[in-house]
N, C-alpha and C positions, 0 to 999 in steps of 0.2 A: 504493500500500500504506500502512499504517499504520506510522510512522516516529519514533522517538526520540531523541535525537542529544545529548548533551552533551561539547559540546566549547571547549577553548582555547585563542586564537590568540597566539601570541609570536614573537619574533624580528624583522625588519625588513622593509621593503615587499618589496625586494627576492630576502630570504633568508626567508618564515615558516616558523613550527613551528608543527605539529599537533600536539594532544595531545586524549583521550579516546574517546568509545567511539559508536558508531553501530548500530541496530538497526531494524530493517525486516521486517514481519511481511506475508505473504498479499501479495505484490509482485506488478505486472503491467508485464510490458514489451513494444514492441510495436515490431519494428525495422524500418525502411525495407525494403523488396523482399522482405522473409522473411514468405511465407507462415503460416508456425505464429508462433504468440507464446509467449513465456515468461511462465508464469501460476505462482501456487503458488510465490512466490519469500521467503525467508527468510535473512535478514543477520545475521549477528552479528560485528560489526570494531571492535576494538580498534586506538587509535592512541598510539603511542610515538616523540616526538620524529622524526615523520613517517614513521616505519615505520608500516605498515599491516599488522596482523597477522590473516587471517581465520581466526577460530576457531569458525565456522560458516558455512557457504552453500549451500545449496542449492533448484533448482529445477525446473520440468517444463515440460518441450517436449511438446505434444501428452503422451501418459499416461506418456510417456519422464524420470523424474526422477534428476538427475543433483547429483550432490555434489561440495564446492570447499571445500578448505583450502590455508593458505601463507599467505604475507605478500608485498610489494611497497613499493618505497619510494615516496615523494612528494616532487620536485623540481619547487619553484614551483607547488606543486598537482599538479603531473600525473604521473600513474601511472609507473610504474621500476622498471628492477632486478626484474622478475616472477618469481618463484617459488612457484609455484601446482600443487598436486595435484589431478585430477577423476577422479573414479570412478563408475561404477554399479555397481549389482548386480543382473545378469542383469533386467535388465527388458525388456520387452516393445516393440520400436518399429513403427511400422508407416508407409508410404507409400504414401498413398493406396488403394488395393486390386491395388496391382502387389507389392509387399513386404513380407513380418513376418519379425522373428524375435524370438530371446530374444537379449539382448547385453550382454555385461558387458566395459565398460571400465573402463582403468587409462591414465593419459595424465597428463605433466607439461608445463607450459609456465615458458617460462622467456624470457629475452630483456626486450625493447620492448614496453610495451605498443601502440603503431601497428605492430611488426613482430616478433609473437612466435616463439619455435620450439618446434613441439607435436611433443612425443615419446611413444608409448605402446604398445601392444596394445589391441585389441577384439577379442574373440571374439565369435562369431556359435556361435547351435546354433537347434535347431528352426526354420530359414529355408527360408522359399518366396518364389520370387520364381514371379509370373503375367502373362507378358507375350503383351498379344491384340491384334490387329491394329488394334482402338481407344484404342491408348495409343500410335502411332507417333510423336504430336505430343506427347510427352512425354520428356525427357529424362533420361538415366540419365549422363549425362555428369560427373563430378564436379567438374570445371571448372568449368562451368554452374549446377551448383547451389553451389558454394561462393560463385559470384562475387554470386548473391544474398545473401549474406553482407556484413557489413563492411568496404570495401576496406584490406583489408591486407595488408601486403606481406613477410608470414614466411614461415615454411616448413615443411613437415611431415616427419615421419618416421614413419609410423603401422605398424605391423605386423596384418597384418589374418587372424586364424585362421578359417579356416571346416569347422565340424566335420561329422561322414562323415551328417550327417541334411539337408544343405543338398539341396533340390529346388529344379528349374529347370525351367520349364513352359512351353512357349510352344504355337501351333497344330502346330508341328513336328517339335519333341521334347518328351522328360520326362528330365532326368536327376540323378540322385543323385551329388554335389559333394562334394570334400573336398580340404583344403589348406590352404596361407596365400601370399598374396602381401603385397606392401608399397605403399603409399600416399605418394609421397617428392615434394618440389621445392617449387615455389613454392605460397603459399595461393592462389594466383589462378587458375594450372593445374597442380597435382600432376596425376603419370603412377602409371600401375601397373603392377608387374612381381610376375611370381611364375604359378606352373600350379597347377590344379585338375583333379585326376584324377577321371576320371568310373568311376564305382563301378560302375553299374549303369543302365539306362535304355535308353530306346529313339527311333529317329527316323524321320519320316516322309516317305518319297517316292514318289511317281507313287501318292498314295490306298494304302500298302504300306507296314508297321510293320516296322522292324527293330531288331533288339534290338543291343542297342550289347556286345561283346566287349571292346574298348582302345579308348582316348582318355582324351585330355586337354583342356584349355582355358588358353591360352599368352598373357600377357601380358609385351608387350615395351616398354617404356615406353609403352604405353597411356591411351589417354583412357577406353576400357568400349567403346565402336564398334565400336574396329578390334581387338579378342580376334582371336588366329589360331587356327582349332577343326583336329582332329587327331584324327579317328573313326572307327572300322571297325566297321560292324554287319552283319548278316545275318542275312537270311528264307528260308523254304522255300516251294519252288511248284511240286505236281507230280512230288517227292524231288526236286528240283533245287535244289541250296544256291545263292543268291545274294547276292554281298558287294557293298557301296558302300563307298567310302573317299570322307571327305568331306574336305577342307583348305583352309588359307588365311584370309582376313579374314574375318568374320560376313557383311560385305555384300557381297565375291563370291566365293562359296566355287568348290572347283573338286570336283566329282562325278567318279568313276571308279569303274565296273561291271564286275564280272566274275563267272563262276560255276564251280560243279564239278557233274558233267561243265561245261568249257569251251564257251560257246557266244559267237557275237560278240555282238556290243553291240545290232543290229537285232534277236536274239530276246529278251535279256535283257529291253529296252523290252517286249515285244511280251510277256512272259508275265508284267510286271507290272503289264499295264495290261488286258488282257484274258485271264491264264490259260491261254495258249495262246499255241504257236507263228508267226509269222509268217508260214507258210506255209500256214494254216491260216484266216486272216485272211479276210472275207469285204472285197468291194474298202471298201465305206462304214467299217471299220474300220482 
């Protein structure tokens, strides 16, 4: 970027002071293992007897731009003592074509600069996530993708709102999300805890849509994998109401069938797979 800096150095080899001011226009940074770059970045820092006061920053991640104010102090050069405010406003972020939403953060950091503690709220509204069976080799893990990050060794506390318009879409189901969980522990692998009550939506088994009546989605110190799902929907076929309960981790759920009128489970299969009773089955069926 284009950069202006007047500044001056006092005090001793060992103890110097900083004094004056630093500005950086149309900045480009480009960090090791992190996919997206920061582009569009803009400095304005003032320095008082090695306080470091930032009385403008901001920049963009992919079309995501994000704002930083606070100061921090400077011992022997290196960053301290952080107390830094970042915010957006509702801006738009996207991942890949698995994710969008509109998101407006409110996050403070404070601590170490090698080992910060990020505290804040991010709300989420107009969120869809689209997950297809050509994206399995892709990670939603946040562990994972934080660790492509910076190695540092702080901690979060994030509060994460997800308001009643979040869609969740997979070959499977569809459903409409609402809640907040929290984002807590280390930066290297924060877990997530908190439920998301499913509003509305529907899921699919044996080629047969059913429409979701209760559930939820239960995070218990969590990576995003292991969510434990907690659904009860039901279809009709033939005036025969048919309910599935679905529970347990994403990756092996436990299925349980039953219907009104009561029939066992060998006809339940048999009339969502072919519309018809099992006794009715020709033998190739």
């Amino acid at each position: 970027g284009l950069t202006n800096a007047e500044l001056k150095l006092s005090g001793t080899l060992n103890q110097p002071i900083l004094n004056g001011n630093i500005t950086l226009a149309d900045g480009e940074v480009e960090l090791y293992k992190l996919p997206a770059k920061i582009n569009g970045l803009n400095v304005s820092l003032q320095l008082e007897d090695n306080l470091v006061k930032i009385k403008d920053m901001n920049f963009q991640i992919d079309q995501y731009r994000i704002y930083t104010s606070g100061e921090f102090a400077l011992k022997n050069l290196q960053p301290q003592d952080l107390n830094v405010n970042i915010w957006s406003n509702k801006e738009e972020i996207l991942y890949q074509d698995i994710f969008q939403a509109q998101a407006d953060l409110k996050a403070k950091v404070t601590g170490q600069f090698t080992s910060p503690h990020i505290e804040g709220i991010l709300t989420l509204s107009q969120a869809e996530l689209n997950w297809k069976d050509n994206n399995k080799d892709i990670s939603l893990n946040p562990s994972e993708l934080l660790s492509k990050l910076i190695n540092l060794k702080g901690d979060i506390d994030l509060e994460v709102k997800i308001l009643d318009d979040f869609m969740a879409k997979t070959n499977d189901f569809n459903l409409k999300l609402a809640g907040d969980v929290k984002v807590q522990g280390a930066l290297s692998a924060p877990k997530v805890n908190g439920v998301l009550k499913i509003k509305q939506g529907y899921i699919t088994f044996l080629d047969k849509k059913f429409r979701v009546f209760e559930g939820k989605v239960i995070f218990t110190d969590s990576t995003g994998e292991d969510m434990i799902l907690d659904i009860r929907a039901k279809t009709e076929i033939d005036d025969i109401d048919v309910f599935v309960s679905v529970s347990g981790i994403l990756a092996q759920p436990t299925v349980v069938l039953n219907s009104s009128p009561a029939l066992s489970e060998s006809e339940i299969i048999s009339l969502l797979m072919f519309s018809k009773n099992y006794a009715g089955l020709t033998e190739g069926e």
